[in-house]
Backbone as CSV, one residue per row, in Angstrom:
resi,resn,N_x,N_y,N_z,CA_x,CA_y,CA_z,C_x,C_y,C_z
1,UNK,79.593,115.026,146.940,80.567,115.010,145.868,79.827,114.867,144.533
2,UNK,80.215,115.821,143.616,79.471,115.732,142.499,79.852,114.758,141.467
3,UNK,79.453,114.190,140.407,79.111,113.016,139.279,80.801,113.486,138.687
4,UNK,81.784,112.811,138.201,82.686,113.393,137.075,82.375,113.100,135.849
5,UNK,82.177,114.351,134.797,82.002,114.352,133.837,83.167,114.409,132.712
6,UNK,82.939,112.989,132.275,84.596,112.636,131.024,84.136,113.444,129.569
7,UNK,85.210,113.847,130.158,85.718,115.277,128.559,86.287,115.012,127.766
8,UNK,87.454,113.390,128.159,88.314,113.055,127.438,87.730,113.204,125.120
9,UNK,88.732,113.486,124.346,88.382,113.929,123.151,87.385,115.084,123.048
10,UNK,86.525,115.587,123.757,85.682,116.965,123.575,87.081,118.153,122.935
11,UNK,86.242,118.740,122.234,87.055,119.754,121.630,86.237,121.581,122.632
12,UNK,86.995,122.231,123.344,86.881,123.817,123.573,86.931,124.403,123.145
13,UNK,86.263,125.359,121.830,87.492,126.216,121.077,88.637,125.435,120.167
14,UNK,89.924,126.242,121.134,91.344,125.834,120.210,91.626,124.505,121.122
15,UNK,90.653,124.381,122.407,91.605,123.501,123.113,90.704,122.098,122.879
16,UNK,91.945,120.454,122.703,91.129,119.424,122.899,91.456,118.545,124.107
17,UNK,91.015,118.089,125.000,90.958,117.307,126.410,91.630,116.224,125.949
18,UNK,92.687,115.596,126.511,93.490,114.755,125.884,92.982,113.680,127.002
19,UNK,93.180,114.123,128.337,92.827,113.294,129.527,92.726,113.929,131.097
20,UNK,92.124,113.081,131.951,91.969,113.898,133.081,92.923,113.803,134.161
21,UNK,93.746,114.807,134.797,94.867,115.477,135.335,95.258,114.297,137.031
22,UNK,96.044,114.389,136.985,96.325,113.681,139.085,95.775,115.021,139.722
23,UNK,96.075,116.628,139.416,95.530,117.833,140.435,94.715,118.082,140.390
24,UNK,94.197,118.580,141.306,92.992,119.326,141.210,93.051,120.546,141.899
25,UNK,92.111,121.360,141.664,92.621,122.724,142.088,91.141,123.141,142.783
26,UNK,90.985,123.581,143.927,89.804,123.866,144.548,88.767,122.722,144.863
27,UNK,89.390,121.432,144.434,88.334,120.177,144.562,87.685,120.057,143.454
28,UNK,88.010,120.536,141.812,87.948,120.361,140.917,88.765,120.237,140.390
29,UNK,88.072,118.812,139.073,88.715,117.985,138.117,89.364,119.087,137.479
30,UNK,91.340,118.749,137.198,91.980,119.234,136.369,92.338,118.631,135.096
31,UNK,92.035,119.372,133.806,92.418,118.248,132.668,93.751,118.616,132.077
32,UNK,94.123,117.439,130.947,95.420,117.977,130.686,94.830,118.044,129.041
33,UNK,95.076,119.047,128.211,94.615,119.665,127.294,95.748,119.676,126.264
34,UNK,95.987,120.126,125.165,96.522,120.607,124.240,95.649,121.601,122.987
35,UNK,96.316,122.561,123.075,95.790,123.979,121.999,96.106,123.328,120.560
36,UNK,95.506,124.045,119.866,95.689,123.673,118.356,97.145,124.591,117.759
37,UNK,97.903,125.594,118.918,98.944,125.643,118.318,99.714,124.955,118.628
38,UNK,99.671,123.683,119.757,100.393,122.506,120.372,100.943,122.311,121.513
39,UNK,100.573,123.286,122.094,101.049,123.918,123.705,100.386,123.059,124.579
40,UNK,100.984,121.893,125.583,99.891,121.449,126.797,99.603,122.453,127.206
41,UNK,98.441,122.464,128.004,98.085,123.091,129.224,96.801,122.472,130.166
42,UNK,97.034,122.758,131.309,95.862,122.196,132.002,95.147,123.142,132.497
43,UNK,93.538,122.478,132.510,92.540,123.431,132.812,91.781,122.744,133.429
44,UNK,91.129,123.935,134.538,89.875,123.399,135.213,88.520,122.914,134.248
45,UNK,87.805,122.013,135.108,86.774,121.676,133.542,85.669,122.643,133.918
46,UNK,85.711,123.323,135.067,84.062,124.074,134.674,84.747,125.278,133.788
47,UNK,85.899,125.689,133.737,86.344,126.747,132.509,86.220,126.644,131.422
48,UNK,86.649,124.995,130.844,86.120,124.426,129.919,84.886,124.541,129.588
49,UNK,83.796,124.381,130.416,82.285,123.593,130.024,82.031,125.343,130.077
50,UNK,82.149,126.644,130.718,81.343,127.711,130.655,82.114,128.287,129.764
51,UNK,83.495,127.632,129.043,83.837,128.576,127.859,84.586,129.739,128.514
52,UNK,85.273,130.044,129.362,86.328,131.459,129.555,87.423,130.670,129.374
53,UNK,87.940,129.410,129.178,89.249,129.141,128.641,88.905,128.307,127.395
54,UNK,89.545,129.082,126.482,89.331,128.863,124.886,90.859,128.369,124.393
55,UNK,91.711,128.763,124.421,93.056,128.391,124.020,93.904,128.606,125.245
56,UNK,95.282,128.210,124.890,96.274,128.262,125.849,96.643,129.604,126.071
57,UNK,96.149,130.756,125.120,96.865,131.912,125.304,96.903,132.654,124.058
58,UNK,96.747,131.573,122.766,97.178,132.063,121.416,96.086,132.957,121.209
59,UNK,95.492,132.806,121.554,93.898,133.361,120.476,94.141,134.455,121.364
60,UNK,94.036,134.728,122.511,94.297,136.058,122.980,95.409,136.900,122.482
61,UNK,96.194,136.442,122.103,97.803,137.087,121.402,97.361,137.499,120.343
62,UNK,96.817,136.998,119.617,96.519,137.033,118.096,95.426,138.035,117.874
63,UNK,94.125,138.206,119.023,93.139,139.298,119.193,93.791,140.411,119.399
64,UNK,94.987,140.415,120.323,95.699,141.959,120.594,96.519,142.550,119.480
65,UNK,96.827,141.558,118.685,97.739,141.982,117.241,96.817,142.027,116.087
66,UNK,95.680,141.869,115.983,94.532,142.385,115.383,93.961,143.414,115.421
67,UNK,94.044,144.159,117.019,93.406,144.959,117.114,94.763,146.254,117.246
68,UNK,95.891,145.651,117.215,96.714,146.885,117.357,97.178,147.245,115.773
69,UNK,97.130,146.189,114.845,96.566,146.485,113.243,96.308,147.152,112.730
70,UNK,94.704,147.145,113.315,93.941,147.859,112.709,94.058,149.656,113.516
71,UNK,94.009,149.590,114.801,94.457,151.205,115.337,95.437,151.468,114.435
72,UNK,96.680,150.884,114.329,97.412,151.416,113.374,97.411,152.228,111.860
73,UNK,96.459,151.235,111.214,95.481,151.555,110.359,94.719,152.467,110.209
74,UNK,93.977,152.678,111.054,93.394,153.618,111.661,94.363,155.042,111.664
75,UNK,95.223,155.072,112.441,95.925,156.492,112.915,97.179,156.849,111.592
76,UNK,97.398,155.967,111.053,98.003,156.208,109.827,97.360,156.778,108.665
77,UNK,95.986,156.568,108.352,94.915,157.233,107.995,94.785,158.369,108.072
78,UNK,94.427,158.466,109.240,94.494,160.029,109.897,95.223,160.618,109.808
79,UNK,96.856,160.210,110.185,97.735,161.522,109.671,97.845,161.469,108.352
80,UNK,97.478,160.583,107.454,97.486,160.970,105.911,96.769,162.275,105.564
81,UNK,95.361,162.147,105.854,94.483,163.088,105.997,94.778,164.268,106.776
82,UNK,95.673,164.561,107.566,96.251,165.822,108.062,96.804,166.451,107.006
83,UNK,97.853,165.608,106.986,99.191,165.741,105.753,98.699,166.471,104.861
84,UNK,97.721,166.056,103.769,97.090,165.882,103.167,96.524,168.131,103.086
85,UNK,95.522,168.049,104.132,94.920,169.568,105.024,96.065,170.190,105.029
86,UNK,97.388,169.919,105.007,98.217,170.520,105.650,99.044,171.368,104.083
87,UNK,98.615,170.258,103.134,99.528,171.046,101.795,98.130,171.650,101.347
88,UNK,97.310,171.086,101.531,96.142,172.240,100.705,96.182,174.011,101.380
89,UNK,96.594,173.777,102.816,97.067,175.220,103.151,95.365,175.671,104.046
90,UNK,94.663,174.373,104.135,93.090,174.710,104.932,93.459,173.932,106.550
Protein backbone atom coordinates (compact mmCIF):
# COMPACT_ATOMS: atom_id res chain seq x y z
CA UNK A 1 0.00 0.00 0.00
CA UNK A 2 1.41 3.17 -1.03
CA UNK A 3 2.32 6.49 1.42
CA UNK A 4 -1.00 9.07 1.11
CA UNK A 5 -0.02 12.13 -0.12
CA UNK A 6 -2.16 15.34 1.55
CA UNK A 7 -3.18 17.74 -1.19
CA UNK A 8 -5.47 19.30 1.11
CA UNK A 9 -5.12 23.50 -0.07
CA UNK A 10 -2.70 22.57 -3.23
CA UNK A 11 -4.04 24.48 -6.06
CA UNK A 12 -4.37 22.27 -9.97
CA UNK A 13 -4.86 24.66 -12.50
CA UNK A 14 -8.56 26.00 -11.94
CA UNK A 15 -8.98 23.30 -9.40
CA UNK A 16 -8.20 23.72 -5.38
CA UNK A 17 -8.27 20.35 -3.04
CA UNK A 18 -10.55 21.33 -0.38
CA UNK A 19 -10.20 17.74 1.30
CA UNK A 20 -9.79 14.08 0.90
CA UNK A 21 -13.02 12.08 -0.33
CA UNK A 22 -14.76 8.65 1.82
CA UNK A 23 -14.42 6.95 -2.27
CA UNK A 24 -12.09 5.79 -3.86
CA UNK A 25 -12.06 4.66 -7.20
CA UNK A 26 -9.63 1.82 -8.34
CA UNK A 27 -7.91 1.87 -4.76
CA UNK A 28 -7.13 5.43 -5.22
CA UNK A 29 -7.41 8.44 -3.01
CA UNK A 30 -10.54 10.48 -4.18
CA UNK A 31 -10.49 14.26 -3.43
CA UNK A 32 -13.22 16.59 -3.12
CA UNK A 33 -12.16 19.75 -5.09
CA UNK A 34 -13.78 22.94 -6.13
CA UNK A 35 -13.03 24.86 -9.69
CA UNK A 36 -12.50 28.48 -9.66
CA UNK A 37 -15.86 28.77 -11.42
CA UNK A 38 -17.31 27.11 -8.06
CA UNK A 39 -18.43 23.79 -9.18
CA UNK A 40 -17.46 20.75 -6.58
CA UNK A 41 -16.06 18.02 -8.15
CA UNK A 42 -14.11 15.07 -7.20
CA UNK A 43 -10.99 13.80 -8.58
CA UNK A 44 -8.62 11.11 -8.54
CA UNK A 45 -5.23 12.51 -7.13
CA UNK A 46 -2.84 10.92 -9.61
CA UNK A 47 -5.05 13.16 -12.28
CA UNK A 48 -4.37 15.85 -10.17
CA UNK A 49 -0.52 15.35 -9.57
CA UNK A 50 0.05 14.36 -13.69
CA UNK A 51 -2.17 17.36 -14.59
CA UNK A 52 -5.03 15.79 -17.19
CA UNK A 53 -7.66 17.18 -14.76
CA UNK A 54 -7.30 20.93 -14.75
CA UNK A 55 -10.86 22.26 -14.11
CA UNK A 56 -14.25 20.83 -13.65
CA UNK A 57 -15.03 21.20 -17.29
CA UNK A 58 -14.91 25.08 -17.70
CA UNK A 59 -11.64 25.55 -19.26
CA UNK A 60 -12.51 22.94 -21.74
CA UNK A 61 -15.88 24.85 -22.66
CA UNK A 62 -14.23 27.98 -22.92
CA UNK A 63 -11.16 26.35 -25.31
CA UNK A 64 -14.04 25.09 -27.70
CA UNK A 65 -15.69 28.65 -27.84
CA UNK A 66 -12.33 30.09 -28.57
CA UNK A 67 -11.59 28.08 -31.08
CA UNK A 68 -15.03 28.10 -32.77
CA UNK A 69 -14.39 32.19 -32.68
CA UNK A 70 -11.83 32.32 -34.25
CA UNK A 71 -12.87 29.56 -37.36
CA UNK A 72 -15.59 31.84 -37.52
CA UNK A 73 -13.35 34.59 -38.00
CA UNK A 74 -11.57 32.93 -40.09
CA UNK A 75 -14.42 31.80 -42.70
CA UNK A 76 -16.12 35.12 -42.51
CA UNK A 77 -12.92 36.51 -43.86
CA UNK A 78 -12.91 34.39 -46.53
CA UNK A 79 -16.20 34.90 -47.83
CA UNK A 80 -15.50 38.63 -47.57
CA UNK A 81 -12.68 38.06 -49.85
CA UNK A 82 -14.85 36.05 -52.32
CA UNK A 83 -17.50 38.68 -52.22
CA UNK A 84 -15.14 40.99 -52.68
CA UNK A 85 -13.45 38.66 -56.35
CA UNK A 86 -16.86 38.37 -57.05
CA UNK A 87 -17.76 42.31 -57.76
CA UNK A 88 -14.37 42.91 -59.24
CA UNK A 89 -15.77 40.41 -61.98
CA UNK A 90 -11.99 38.21 -61.59
Amino acid sequence: MTKLIDMKGRVFGRITVIERSLFREKREAVWKCRCECGKLVFVRGSHLRDGSTKSCGCLQRENLINIANTLRQFFNKKQERERKKVKRGT
